[in-house]
Each structure stands twice: as structure tokens, then as C-alpha cells.
LUMLUMDREN-2810 file (N, C-alpha, C; in Angstrom, 1 decimal):
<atoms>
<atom><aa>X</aa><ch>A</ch><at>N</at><xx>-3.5</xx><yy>41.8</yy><zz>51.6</zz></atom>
<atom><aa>X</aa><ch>A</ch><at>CA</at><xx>-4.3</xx><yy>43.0</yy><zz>52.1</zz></atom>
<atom><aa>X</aa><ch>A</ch><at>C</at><xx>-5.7</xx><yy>42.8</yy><zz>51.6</zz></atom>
<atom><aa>X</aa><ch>A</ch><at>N</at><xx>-6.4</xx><yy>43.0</yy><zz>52.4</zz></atom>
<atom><aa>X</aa><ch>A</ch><at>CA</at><xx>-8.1</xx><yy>43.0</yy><zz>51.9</zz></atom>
<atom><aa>X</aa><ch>A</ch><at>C</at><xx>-8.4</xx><yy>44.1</yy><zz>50.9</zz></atom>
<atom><aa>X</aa><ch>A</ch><at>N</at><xx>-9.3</xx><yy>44.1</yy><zz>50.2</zz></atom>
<atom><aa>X</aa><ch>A</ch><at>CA</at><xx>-10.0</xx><yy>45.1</yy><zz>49.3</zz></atom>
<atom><aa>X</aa><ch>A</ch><at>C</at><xx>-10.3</xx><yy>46.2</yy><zz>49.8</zz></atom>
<atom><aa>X</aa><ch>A</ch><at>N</at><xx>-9.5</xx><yy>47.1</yy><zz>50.0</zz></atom>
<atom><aa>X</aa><ch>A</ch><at>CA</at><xx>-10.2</xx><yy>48.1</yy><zz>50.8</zz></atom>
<atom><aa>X</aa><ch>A</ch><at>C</at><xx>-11.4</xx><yy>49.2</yy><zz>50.3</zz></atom>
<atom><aa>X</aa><ch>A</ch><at>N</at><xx>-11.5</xx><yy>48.6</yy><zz>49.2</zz></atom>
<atom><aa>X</aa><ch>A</ch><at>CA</at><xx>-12.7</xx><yy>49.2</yy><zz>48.4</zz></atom>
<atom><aa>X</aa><ch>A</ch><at>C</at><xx>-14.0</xx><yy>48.9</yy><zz>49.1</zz></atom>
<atom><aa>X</aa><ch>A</ch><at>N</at><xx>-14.1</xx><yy>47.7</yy><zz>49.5</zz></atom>
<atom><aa>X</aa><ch>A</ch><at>CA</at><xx>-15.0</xx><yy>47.2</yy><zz>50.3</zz></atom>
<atom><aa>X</aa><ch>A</ch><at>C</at><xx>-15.0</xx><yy>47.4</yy><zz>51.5</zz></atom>
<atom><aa>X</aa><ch>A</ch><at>N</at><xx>-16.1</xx><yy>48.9</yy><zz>52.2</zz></atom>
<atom><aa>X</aa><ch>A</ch><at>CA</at><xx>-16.1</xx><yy>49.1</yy><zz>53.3</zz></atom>
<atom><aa>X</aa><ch>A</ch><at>C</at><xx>-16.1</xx><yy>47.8</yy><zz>54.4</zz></atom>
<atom><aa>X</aa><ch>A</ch><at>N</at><xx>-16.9</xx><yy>46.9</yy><zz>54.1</zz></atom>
<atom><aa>X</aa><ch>A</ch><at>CA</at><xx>-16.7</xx><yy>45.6</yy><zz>55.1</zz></atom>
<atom><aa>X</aa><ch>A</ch><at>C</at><xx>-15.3</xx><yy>45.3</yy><zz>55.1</zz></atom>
<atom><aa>X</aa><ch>A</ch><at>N</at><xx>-14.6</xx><yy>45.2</yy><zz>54.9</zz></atom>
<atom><aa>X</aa><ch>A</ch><at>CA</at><xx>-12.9</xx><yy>44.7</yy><zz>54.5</zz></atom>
<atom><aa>X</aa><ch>A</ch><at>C</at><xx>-11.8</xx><yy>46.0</yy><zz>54.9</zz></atom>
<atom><aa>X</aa><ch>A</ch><at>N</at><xx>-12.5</xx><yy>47.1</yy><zz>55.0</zz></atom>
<atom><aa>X</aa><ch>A</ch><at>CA</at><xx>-11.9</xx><yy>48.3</yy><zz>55.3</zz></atom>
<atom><aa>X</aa><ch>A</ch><at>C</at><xx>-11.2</xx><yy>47.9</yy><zz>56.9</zz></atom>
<atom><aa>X</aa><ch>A</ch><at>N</at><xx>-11.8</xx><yy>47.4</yy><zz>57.9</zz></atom>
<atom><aa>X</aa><ch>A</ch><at>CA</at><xx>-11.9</xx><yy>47.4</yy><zz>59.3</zz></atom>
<atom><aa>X</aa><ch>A</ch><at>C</at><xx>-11.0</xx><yy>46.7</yy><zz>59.4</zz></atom>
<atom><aa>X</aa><ch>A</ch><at>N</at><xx>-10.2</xx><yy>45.4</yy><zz>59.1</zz></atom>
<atom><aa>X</aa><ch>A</ch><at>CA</at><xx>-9.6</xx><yy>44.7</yy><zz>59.2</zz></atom>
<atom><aa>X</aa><ch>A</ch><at>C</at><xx>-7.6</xx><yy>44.9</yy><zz>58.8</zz></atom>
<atom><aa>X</aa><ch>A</ch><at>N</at><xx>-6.6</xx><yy>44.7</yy><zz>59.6</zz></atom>
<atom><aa>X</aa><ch>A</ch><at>CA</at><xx>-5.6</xx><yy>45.3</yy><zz>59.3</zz></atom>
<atom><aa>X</aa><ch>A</ch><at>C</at><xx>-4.7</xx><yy>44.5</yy><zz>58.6</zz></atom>
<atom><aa>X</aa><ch>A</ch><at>N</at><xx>-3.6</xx><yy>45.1</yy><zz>58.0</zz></atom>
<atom><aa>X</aa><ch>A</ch><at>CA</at><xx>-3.0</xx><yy>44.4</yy><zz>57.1</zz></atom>
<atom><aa>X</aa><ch>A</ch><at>C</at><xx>-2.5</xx><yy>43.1</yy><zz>57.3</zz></atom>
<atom><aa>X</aa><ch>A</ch><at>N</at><xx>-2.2</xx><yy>42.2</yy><zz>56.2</zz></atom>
<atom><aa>X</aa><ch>A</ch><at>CA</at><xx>-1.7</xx><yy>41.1</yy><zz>56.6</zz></atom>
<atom><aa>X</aa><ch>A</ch><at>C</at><xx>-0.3</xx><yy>41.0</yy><zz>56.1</zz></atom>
<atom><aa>X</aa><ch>A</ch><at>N</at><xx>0.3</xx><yy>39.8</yy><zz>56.8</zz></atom>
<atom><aa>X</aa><ch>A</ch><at>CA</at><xx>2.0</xx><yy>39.8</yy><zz>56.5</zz></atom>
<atom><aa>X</aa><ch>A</ch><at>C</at><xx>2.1</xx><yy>39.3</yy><zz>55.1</zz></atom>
<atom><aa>X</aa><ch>A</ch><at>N</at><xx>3.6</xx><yy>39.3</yy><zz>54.8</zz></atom>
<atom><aa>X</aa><ch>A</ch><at>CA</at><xx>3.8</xx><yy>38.8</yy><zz>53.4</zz></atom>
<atom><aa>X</aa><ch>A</ch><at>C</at><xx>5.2</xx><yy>38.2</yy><zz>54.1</zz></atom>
<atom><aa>X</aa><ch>A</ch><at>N</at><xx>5.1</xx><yy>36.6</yy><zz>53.5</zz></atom>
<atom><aa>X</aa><ch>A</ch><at>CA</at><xx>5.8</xx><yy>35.7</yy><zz>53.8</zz></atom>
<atom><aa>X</aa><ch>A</ch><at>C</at><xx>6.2</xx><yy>34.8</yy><zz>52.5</zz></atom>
<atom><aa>X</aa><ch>A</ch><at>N</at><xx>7.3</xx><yy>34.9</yy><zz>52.4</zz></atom>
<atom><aa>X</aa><ch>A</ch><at>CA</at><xx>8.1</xx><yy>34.0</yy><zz>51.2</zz></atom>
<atom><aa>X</aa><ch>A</ch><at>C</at><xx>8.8</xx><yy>32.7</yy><zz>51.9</zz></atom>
<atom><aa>X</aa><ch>A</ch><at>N</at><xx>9.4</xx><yy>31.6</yy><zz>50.8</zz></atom>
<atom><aa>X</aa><ch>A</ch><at>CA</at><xx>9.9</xx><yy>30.4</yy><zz>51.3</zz></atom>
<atom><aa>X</aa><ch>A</ch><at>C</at><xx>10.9</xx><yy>30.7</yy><zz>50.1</zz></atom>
<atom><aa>X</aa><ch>A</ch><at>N</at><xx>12.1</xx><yy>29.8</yy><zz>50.1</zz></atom>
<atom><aa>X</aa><ch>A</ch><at>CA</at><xx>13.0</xx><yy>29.9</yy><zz>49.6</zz></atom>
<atom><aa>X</aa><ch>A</ch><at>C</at><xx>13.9</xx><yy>28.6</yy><zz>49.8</zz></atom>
<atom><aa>X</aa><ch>A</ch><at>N</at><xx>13.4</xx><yy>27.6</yy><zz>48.3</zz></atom>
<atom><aa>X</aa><ch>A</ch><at>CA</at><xx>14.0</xx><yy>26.0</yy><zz>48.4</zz></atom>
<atom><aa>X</aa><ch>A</ch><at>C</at><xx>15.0</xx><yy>25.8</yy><zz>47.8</zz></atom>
<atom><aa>X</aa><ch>A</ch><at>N</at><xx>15.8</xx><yy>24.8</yy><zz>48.1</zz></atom>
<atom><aa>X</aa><ch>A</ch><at>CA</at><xx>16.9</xx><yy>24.5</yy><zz>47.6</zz></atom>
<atom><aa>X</aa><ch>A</ch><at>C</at><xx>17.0</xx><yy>23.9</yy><zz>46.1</zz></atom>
<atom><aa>X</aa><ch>A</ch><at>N</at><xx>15.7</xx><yy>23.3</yy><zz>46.3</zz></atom>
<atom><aa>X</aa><ch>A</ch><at>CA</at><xx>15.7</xx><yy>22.2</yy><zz>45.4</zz></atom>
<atom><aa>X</aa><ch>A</ch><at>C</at><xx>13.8</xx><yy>21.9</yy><zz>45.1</zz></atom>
<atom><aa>X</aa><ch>A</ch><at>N</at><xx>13.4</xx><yy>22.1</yy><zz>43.9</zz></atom>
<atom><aa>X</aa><ch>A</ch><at>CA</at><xx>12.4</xx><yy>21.4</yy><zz>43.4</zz></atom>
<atom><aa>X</aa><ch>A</ch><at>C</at><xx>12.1</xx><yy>20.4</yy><zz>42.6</zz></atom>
<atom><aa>X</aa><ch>A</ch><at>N</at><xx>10.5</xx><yy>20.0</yy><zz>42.8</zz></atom>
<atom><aa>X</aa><ch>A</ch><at>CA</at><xx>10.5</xx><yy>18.5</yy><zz>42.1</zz></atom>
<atom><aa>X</aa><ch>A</ch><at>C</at><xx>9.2</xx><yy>18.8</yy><zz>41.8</zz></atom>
<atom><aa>X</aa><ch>A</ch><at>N</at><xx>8.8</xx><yy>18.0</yy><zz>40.2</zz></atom>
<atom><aa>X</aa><ch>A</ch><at>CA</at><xx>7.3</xx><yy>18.3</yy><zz>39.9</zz></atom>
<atom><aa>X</aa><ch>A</ch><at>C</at><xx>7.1</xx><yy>17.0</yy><zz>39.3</zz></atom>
<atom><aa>X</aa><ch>A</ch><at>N</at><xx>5.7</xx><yy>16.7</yy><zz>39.6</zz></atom>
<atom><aa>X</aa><ch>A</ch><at>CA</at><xx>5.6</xx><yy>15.2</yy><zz>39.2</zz></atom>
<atom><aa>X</aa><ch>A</ch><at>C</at><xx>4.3</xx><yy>15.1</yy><zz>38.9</zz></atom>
<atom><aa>X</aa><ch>A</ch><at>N</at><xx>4.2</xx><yy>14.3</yy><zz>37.5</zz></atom>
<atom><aa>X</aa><ch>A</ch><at>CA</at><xx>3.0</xx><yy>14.1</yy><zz>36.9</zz></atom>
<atom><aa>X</aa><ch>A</ch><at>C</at><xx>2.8</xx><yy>12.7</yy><zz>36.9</zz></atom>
<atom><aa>X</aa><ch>A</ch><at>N</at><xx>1.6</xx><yy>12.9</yy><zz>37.6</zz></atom>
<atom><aa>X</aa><ch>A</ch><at>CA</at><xx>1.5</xx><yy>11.2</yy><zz>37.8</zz></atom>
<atom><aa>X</aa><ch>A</ch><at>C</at><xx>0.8</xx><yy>10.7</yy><zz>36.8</zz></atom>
<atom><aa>X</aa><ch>A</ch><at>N</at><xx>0.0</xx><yy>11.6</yy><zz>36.0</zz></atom>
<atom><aa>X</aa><ch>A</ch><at>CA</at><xx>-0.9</xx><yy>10.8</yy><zz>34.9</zz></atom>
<atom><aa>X</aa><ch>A</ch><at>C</at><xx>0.2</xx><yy>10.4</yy><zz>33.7</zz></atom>
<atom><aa>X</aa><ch>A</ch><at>N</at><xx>1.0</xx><yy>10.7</yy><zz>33.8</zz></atom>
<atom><aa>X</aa><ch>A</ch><at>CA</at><xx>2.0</xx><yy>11.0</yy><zz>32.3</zz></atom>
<atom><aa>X</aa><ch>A</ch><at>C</at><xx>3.3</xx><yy>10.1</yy><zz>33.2</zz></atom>
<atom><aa>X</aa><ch>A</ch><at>N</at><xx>3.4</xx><yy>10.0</yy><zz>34.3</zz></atom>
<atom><aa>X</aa><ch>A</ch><at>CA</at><xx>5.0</xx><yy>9.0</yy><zz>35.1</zz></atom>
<atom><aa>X</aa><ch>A</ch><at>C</at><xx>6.1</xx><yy>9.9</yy><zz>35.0</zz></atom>
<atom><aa>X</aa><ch>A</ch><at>N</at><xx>6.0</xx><yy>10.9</yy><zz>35.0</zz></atom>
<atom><aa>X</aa><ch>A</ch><at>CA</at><xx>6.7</xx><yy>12.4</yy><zz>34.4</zz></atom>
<atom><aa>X</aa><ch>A</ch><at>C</at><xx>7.4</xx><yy>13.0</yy><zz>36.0</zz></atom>
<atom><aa>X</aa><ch>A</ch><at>N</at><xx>8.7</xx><yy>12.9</yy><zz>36.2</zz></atom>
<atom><aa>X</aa><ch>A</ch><at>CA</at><xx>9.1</xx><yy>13.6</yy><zz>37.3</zz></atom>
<atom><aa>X</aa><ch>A</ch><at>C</at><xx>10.7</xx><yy>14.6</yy><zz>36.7</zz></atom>
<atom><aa>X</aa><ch>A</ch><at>N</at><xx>10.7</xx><yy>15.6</yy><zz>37.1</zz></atom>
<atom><aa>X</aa><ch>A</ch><at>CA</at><xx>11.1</xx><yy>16.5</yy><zz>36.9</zz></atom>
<atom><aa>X</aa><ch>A</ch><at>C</at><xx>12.0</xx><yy>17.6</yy><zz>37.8</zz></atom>
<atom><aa>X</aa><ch>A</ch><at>N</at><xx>13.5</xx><yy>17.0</yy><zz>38.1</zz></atom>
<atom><aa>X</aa><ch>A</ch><at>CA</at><xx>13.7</xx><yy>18.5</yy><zz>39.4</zz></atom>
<atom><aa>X</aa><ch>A</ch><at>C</at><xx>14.9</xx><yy>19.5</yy><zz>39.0</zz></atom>
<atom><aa>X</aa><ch>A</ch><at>N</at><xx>14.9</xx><yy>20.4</yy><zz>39.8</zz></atom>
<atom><aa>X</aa><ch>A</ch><at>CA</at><xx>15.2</xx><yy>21.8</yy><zz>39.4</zz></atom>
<atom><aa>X</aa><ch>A</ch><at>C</at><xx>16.0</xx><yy>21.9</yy><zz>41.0</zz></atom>
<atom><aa>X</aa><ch>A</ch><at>N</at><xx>17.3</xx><yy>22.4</yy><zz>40.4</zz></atom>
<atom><aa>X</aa><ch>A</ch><at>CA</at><xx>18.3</xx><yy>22.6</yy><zz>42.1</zz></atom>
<atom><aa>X</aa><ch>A</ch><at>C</at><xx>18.6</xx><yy>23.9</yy><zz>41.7</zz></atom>
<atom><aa>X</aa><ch>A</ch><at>N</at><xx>18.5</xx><yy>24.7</yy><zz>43.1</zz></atom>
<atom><aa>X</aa><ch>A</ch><at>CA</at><xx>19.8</xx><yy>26.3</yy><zz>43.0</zz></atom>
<atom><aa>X</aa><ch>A</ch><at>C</at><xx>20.8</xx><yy>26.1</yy><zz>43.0</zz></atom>
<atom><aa>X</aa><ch>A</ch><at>N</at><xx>21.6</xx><yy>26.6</yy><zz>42.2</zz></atom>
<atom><aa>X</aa><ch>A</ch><at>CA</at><xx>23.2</xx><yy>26.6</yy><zz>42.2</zz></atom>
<atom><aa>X</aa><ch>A</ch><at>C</at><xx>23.4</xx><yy>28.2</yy><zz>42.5</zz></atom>
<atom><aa>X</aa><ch>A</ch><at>N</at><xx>24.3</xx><yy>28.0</yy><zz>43.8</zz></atom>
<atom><aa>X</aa><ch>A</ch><at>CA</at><xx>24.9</xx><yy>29.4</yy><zz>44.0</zz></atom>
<atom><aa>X</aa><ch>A</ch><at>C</at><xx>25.8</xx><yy>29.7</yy><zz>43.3</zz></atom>
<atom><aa>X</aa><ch>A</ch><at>N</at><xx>26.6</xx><yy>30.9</yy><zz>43.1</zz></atom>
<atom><aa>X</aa><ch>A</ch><at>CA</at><xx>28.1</xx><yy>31.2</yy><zz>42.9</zz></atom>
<atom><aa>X</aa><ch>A</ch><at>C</at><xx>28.6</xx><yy>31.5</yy><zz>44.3</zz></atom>
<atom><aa>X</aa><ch>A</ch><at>N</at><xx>29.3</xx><yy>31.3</yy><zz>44.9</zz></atom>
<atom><aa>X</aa><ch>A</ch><at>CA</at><xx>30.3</xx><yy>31.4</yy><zz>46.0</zz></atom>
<atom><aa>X</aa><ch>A</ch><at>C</at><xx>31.3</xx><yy>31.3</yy><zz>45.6</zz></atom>
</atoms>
């Protein structure tokens, strides 16, 4: 949502809100050779 404090930004209408939702993450430091991942585990 814009600042609505700011009449210029007043005029314009709301924006959506959108999430993602991964199975699985990976983080990788390439200065360091550093890789790192992280899985969801459900309970079912």
C-alpha cells in the first residue's frame, strides 16, 4: 500500500499481497564455497 500520508500517493489504489511457499531452500556463499539447504517436513 502507498503512504497515504502523502497526498500524491493518496490517488492510487491498493496493491495485492502475494506470498510463495517452497518446499525446499538453498543458500549459497560463494565467497566462503558455503552451501547450505533447509526442506519442509510435513506431519501427515
Amino acid at each position: 500500500m502507498p503512504n497515504n500520508k502523502n497526498p500524491e500517493l493518496s490517488k492510487y489504489a491498493e496493491y495485492e499481497e502475494i506470498s510463495f511457499v517452497y518446499n525446499e531452500i538453498e543458500w549459497v556463499w560463494t565467497d566462503g564455497a558455503l552451501t547450505v539447504n533447509d526442506a519442509l517436513k510435513l506431519n501427515r
